[in-house]
Every structure is written in C-alpha cells, then in structure tokens.
C-alpha positions in Angstrom: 68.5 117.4 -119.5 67.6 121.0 -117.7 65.3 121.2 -115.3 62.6 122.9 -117.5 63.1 120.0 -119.4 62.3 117.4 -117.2 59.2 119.7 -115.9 58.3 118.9 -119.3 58.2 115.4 -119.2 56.8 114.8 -116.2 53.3 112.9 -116.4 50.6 115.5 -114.7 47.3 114.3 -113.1 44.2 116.5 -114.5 41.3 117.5 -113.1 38.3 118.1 -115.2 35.4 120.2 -114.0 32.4 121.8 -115.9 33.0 121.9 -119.3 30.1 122.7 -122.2 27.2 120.3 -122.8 29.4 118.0 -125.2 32.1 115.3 -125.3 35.1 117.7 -126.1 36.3 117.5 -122.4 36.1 114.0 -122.7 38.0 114.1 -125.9 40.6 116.0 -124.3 41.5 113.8 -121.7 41.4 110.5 -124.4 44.5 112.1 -126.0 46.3 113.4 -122.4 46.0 109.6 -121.1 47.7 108.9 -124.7 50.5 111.0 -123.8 51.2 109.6 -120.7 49.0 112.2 -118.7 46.0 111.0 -115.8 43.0 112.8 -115.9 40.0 112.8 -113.7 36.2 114.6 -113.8 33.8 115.4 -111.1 30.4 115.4 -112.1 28.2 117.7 -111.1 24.7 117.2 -112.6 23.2 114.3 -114.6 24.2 116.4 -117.6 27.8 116.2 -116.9 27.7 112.5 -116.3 26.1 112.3 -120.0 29.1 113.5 -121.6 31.6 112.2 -119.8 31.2 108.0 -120.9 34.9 107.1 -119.9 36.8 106.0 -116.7 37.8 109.0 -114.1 34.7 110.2 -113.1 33.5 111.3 -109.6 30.1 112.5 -108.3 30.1 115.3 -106.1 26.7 115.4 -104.4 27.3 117.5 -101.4 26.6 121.4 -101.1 28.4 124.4 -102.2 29.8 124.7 -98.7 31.2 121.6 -98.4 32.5 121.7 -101.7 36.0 123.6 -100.9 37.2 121.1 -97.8 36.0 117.9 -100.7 37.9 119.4 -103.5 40.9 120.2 -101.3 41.1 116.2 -100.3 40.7 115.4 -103.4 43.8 117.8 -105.0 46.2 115.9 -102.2 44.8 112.8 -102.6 45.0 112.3 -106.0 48.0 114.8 -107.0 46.4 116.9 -108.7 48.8 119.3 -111.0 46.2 121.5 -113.2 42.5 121.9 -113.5 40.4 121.9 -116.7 36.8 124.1 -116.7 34.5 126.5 -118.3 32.6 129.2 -117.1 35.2 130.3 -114.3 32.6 132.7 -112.8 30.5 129.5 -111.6 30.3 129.0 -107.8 32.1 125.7 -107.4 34.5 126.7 -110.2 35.6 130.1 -108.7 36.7 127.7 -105.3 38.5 125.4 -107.5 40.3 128.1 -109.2 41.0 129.8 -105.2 42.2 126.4 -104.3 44.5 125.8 -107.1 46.2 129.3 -106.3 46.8 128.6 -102.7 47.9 125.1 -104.1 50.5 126.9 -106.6 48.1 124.4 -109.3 48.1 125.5 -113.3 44.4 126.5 -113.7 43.0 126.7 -117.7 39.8 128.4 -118.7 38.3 127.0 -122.2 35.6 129.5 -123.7 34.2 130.1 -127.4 37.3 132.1 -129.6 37.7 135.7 -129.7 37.7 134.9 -133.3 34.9 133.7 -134.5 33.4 131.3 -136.0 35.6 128.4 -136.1 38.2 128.8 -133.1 38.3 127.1 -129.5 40.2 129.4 -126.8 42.2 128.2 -123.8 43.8 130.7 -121.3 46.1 129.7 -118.6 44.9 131.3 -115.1 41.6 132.7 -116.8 39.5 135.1 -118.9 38.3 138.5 -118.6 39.4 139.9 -115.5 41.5 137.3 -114.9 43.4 137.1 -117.9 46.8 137.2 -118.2 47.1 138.7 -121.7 49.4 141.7 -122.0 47.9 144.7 -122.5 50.6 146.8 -122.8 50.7 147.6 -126.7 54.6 147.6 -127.1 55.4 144.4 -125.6 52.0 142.9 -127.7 54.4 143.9 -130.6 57.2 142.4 -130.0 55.2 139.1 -128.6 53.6 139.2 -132.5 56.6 140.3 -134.6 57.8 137.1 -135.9 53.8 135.3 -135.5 52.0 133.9 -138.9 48.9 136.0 -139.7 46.0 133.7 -138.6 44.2 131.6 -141.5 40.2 133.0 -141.1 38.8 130.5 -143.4 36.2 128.2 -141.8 37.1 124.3 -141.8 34.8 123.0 -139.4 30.9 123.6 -139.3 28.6 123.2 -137.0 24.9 123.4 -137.2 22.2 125.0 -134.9 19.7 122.1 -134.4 22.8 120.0 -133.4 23.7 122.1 -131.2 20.3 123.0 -129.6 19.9 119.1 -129.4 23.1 118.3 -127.2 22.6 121.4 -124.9 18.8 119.9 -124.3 20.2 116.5 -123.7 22.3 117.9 -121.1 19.5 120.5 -119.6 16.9 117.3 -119.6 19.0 115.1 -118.1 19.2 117.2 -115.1 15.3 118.0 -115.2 14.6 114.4 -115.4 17.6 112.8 -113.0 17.5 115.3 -109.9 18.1 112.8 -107.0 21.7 111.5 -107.5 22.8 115.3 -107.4 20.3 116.9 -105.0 22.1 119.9 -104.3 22.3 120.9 -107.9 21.8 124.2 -109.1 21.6 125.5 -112.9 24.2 128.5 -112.8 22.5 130.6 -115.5 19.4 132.6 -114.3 16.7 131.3 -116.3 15.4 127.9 -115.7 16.5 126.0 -119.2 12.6 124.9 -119.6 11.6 128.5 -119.9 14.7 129.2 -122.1 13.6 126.9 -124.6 10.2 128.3 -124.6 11.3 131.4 -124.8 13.2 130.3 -128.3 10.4 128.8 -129.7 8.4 132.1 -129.5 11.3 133.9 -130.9 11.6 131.2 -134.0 8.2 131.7 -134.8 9.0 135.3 -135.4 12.0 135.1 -137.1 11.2 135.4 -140.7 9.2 138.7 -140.2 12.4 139.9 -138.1 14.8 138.7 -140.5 12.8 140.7 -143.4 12.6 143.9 -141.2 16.4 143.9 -140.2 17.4 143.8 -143.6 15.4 146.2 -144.5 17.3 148.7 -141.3 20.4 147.3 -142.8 20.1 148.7 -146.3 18.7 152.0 -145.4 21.3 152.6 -142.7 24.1 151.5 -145.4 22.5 153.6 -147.9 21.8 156.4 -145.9 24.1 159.1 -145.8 23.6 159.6 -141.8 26.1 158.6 -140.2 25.2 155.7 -136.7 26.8 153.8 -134.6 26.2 150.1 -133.2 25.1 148.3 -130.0 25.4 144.7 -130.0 23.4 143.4 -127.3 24.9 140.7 -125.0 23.0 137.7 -123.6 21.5 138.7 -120.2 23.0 135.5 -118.5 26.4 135.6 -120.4 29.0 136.2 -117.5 30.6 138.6 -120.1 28.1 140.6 -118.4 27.3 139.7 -115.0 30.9 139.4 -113.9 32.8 141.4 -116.1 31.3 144.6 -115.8 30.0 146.7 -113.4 26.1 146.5 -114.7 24.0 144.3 -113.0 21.8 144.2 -116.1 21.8 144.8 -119.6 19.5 147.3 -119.4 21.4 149.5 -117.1 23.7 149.2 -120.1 21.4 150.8 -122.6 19.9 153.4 -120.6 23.6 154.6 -120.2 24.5 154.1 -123.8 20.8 156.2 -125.3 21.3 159.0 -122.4 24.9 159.1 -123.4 23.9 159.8 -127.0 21.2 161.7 -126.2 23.2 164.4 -124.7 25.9 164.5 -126.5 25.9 162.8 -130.0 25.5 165.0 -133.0 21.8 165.7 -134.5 21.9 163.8 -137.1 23.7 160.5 -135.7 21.6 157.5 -135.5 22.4 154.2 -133.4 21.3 150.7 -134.5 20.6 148.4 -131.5 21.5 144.6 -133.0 19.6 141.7 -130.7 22.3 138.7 -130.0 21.7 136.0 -132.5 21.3 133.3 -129.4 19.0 135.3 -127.4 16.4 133.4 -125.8 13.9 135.8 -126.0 12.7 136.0 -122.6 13.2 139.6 -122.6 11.6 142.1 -125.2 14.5 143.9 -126.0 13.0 145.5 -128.7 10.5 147.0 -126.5 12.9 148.3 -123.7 15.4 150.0 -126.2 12.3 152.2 -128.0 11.0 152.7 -124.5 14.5 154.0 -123.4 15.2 155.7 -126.7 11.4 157.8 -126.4 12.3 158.6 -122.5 15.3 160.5 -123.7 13.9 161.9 -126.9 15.4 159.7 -129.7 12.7 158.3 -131.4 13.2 157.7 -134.9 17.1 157.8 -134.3 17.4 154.6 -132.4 16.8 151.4 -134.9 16.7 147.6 -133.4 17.3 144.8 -135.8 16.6 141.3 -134.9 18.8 139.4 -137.8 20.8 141.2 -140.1 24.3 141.1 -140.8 26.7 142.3 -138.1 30.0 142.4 -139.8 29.0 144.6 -142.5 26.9 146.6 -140.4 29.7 147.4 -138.3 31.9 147.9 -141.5 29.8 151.2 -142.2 29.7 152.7 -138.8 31.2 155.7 -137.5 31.6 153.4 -134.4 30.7 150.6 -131.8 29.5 150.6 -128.3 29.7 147.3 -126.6 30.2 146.1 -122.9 32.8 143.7 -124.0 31.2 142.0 -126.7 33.9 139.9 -129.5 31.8 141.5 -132.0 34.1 144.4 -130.7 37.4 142.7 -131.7 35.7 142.1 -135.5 35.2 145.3 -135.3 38.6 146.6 -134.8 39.7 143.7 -137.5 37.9 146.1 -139.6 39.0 149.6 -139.1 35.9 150.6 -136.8 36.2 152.6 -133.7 35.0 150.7 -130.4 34.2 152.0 -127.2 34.5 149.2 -124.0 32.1 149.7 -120.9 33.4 146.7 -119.4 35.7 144.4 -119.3 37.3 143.0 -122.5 40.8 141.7 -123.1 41.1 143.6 -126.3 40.1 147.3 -124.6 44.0 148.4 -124.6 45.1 152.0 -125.8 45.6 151.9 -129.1 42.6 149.7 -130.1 40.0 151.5 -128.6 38.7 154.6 -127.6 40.6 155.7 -124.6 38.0 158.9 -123.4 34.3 158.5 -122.1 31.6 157.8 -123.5 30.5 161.1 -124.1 33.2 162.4 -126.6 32.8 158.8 -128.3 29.8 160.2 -130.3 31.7 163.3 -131.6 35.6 161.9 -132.0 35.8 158.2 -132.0 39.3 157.0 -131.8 40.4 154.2 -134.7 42.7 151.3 -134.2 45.9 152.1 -134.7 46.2 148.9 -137.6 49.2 147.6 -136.9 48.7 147.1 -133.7 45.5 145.5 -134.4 47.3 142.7 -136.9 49.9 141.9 -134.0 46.8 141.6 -131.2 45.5 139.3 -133.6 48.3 137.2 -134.8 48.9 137.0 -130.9 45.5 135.8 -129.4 45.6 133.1 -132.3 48.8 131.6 -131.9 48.7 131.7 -128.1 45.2 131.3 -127.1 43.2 129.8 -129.6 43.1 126.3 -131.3 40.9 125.5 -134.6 37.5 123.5 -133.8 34.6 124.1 -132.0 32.5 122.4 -129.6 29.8 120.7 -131.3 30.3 119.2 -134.2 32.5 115.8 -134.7 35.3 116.5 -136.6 35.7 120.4 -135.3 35.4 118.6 -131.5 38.1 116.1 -132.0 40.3 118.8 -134.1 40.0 121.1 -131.0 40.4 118.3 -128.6 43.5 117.2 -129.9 44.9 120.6 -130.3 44.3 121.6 -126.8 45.8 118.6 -125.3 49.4 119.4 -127.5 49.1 122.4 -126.0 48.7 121.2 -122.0 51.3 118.8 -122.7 53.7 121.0 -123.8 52.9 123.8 -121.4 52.1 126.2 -124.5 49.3 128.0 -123.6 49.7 131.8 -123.7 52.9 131.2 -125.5 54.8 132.9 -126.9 54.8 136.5 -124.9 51.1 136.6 -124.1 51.6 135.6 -120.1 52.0 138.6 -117.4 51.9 137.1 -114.4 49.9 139.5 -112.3 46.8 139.5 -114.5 46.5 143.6 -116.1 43.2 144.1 -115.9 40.8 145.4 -112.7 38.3 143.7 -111.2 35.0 145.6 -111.7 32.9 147.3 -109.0 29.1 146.5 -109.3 26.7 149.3 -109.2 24.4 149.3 -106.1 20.9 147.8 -107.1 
C-alpha cells in the first residue's frame, strides 16, 4: 500500500462549525461516523444547538477574543484533521480557518451551488477570494476534457414556507434562549426580527410587483432597444461585503447608472432586477430611480420586482453584476457579463476583460467552449446534488458530501491551485 494510500484510510476527526439553519451538517457527520470518521460541533447559538440533536457537540460561550486560544486547545486536544463551516467570512469562522492554516488542517467551505437550483457546493480551503479554482483558461480545459456534461434537471425540491420555517426556528431560538450563549452575536446586519417584518411588507406587495415586472419583461423582450441587466445582490450576502471592494450596494449602482450614463449608447436601456430573497428593508426601487434621475436616465432605467431572470438575461446585450451566479447562468447562455467584484467565474475568456465603460458599447461574449469545460468542471469537482432544506435533497447532499471528505475528492480532478488565483479586494474608504 503507498503512502497516499494509507493517508486514505486513515480515520480523521472533524470539526463542525456554523453550518445553515438545518440538519444537513448533522447528516453529514451521521454518514462520516459510518465510515469510520469522528466528528465533533461547537455550538454557538441556541439555534445551532437546534439542529445539531446527536452526540459531539460542545458549547462555546466565551467571547470572540477568547475564542482563538479555546479553539486552538480544542484542535490538539481532540486531533482535529479538517474543519466543516459556512459563511467563512464570519468572525469566529475566519480564526478557525487562520488556525487550521498555521495547523497545516484541511479547511472546507459549503455554500448554495453556482448552479442553481438543485446543487450543494463544497470547496476545499474556501470561496471567493479564497478559492482555489483555477482560473487560468487552458489548464480549466484540460481539467474538463474527459468530464460528463452536468445533468441540469431538478430532482429535489424545496419549498419557501419550509424553508422560511426552519430559518425562524433557528433565529427564535436565539431571540428566545440568550443566556446559555451570552456573548452571541447575529453575523448578518439586520436583526432577524426586523428581517421578517421587512418580508411580510414586501409579501403583501408582491402580486402588484409580480404583475408590473412582467409587464417590463415583455416590453423590454419585445422592444427593439437593446438593455442590459443588473441583478441586485442581498445587502448582507458576504458576496458583497467581503468580496468586493463596495461597502454597500448602493455604491454599486451609483457606479453602474454613472457608468452608463456617460458612456452607453442613446438608445440602450438597463433593467435593474430586485433579488428574489430580499428582505425588503431597503427600497431599492426608490434608490435606483433616484440614482438613475441624478444622472439623467429617467425612463431608460427599469426595476422589476419578480420576473423571470433567465430569459431576461437571454435577450440582453449584456450583464453587470458584482459577482452574482446569476452571472455564470448568464454565460451558460451566450450573454456577455461584466464582474465588479469578486467571482470565481470572472476569468478571461468568460467575461469582459475591459472597464466598465467600454462594456456598454463592446461587450465581450464567452468564448463557449470554454464556458462547457468551466461548467463540466465546477460540477464534477465542487458541487454535489441536494440542497439544504428539504428531506430527501438534505440527505442526498449529505451523503454526497461525506463520499467526497472521505475520499479526499473535493476540487478533484484539476480544479486545486494551491496558492488561491484570485486577490483579495481593497474596500473603498467610507
């Protein structure tokens, strides 16, 4: 037996940190501890001791600053080998993951898929920034020569109200049970009681804003103008606050309307699409006319609160996005896309290479074959089928992900550089 071999076979003790407001992590670590593996949690919150109802669990009450010298005795006490978590960006997860480097430990970041809707993803070493995805295009190609083309048929649904009801039960449960965990704090920036009040407001609206996007669908598909797209990001989505250099999304737009303002063509139009799980909390209908009046655009710039993304973006001359997925659909399709952040797929050949400013005039279109190998790559390396709410697309993903920690598979085959590509970015001054 080589040694690579026996590294194989050795059992490995995880460590399970934050993971999203459902029993998947616990799922996970069922079928490790059936392949011979230990796993461990720490709990956090209330909500993380909710849906984690097995054996393994610790409660970490102290503060953020003690939390690095705690989880450092913990790693050598316990033998720790790898750590499980999402949201890397978190406080007490961006120590663990500084720990587990010093410690030479395997670190793996489990998000929502790139590819949507049906896909779990799991990166060794992290997302974004931190990813270790290639992203030089001729070594993607040769990574993806001999891959499958991925299957994009849903086989696993999950419903809204279920998954509205589990995130409550965990956001509640810290509400309600504060003293076990009294150094606490919600990551996110909204308090989740005014989230949720923010949603019901928007629900109440959502029929008349249904009817009005479609109608801004239809005329912009029917319309012989040609416009491009924005789809928003959520304010408190990491995507933006650590992946690009904006501190807010509306720094974002005000770039993106001045941009076109200047130097689009007369008769190009943008449609601004609100993120289907925005809470509502900011009127982002109001600030995008507002911008677009500032900068003389009215009648030009369109919002749409529903609608249908996909073929929206399907009829565009091109998409602007910070690092939005709906910018890898996007390139699926043909589209052009222009990154202002940070975004694993943002590699020559996929998208616009120039600034912003020549975007509007001479977008730059996925080269496609590229595009099928960047696919076929992310899937079979990155990504299992399930997702993280529903029962049988929780256990599906659960037991996929585990195969893959045992056998040391993820961001296999060819999708592992080890100093991660992409830079860090710089945030503007406030």
């Amino acid at each position: 037996m080589t040694d690579s071999e026996e590294r194989l076979r050795q059992p490995r003790t995880f460590l399970f940190l934050q993971g999203p407001s459902s029993w998947l992590f616990m799922r996970i670590a069922h079928h490790l501890e059936q392949m011979g593996h230990r796993c461990l949690r720490v709990n956090f919150c209330a909500g993380d001791w909710l849906y984690w109802r097995r054996r393994g669990a610790l409660n970490y009450r102290g503060n953020l600053q003690d939390w690095n010298r705690w989880l450092r005795d913990l790693v050598e006490r316990e033998g720790i080998t790898d750590i499980v978590l999402l949201g890397e960006e978190r406080p007490h997860h961006q120590r663990a993951i500084n720990i587990a480097r010093s410690l030479d430990l395997d670190v793996y970041a489990i998000e929502m898929g790139y590819l949507r809707p049906d896909w779990i993803r799991i990166e060794r070493g992290g997302s974004g920034f931190n990813s270790h995805l290639p992203v030089d295009p001729e070594q993607i190609l040769k990574a993806a020569a001999n891959l499958p083309e991925p299957d994009y048929r849903q086989i696993y649904t999950q419903s809204f109200l279920w998954d509205a009801v589990m995130d409550i039960a965990f956001n509640m449960a810290n509400v309600i049970v504060r003293f076990p965990y009294p150094y606490y704090r919600w990551h996110a920036i909204y308090h989740p009681v005014a989230e949720y009040a923010g949603w019901v407001g928007r629900l109440l609206k959502s029929r008349r804003n249904a009817r009005l996007a479609t109608h801004t669908e239809r005329n912009m598909l029917a319309s012989e103008r040609p416009y491009f797209v924005l789809p928003l990001q959520l304010e408190t989505d990491y995507q933006i606050r650590a992946y690009s250099s904006y501190n807010t999304q509306r720094e974002a737009i005000e770039d993106i309307i001045a941009s076109m303002a200047a130097h689009a063509p007369f008769d190009t139009d943008l449609v601004v699409k609100l993120h289907p799980l925005d809470n509502g909390l900011v009127n982002w209908g109001k600030v995008v006319r507002a911008t677009a009046r500032r900068h003389g655009l009215q009648g030009r710039v369109h919002f749409m609160d529903g609608g249908n993304l996909v073929r929206l973006m399907s009829g565009a001359k091109g998409v602007v996005t910070i690092n939005s997925t709906a910018g890898l659909q996007a390139i699926q399709r043909g589209t052009p896309v222009k990154v202002l952040g940070v975004a694993i797929y943002d590699i020559e050949g996929l998208t616009h290479r120039g600034p912003l400013d020549h975007f509007w005039r001479n977008p730059t279109k996925p080269d496609p074959e590229l595009s099928a190998a960047f696919h076929r790559l992310i899937e079979t390396a990155i990504h299992v089928r399930g997702n993280f709410y529903s029962l049988k697309g929780m256990e599906a993903g659960a037991k996929a992900i585990a195969k893959r920690l045992d056998e040391r598979s993820v961001n296999e085959p060819g999708a592992f550089v080890r100093k991660p590509p992409r830079a860090k970015p710089v945030k503007r001054p406030r």
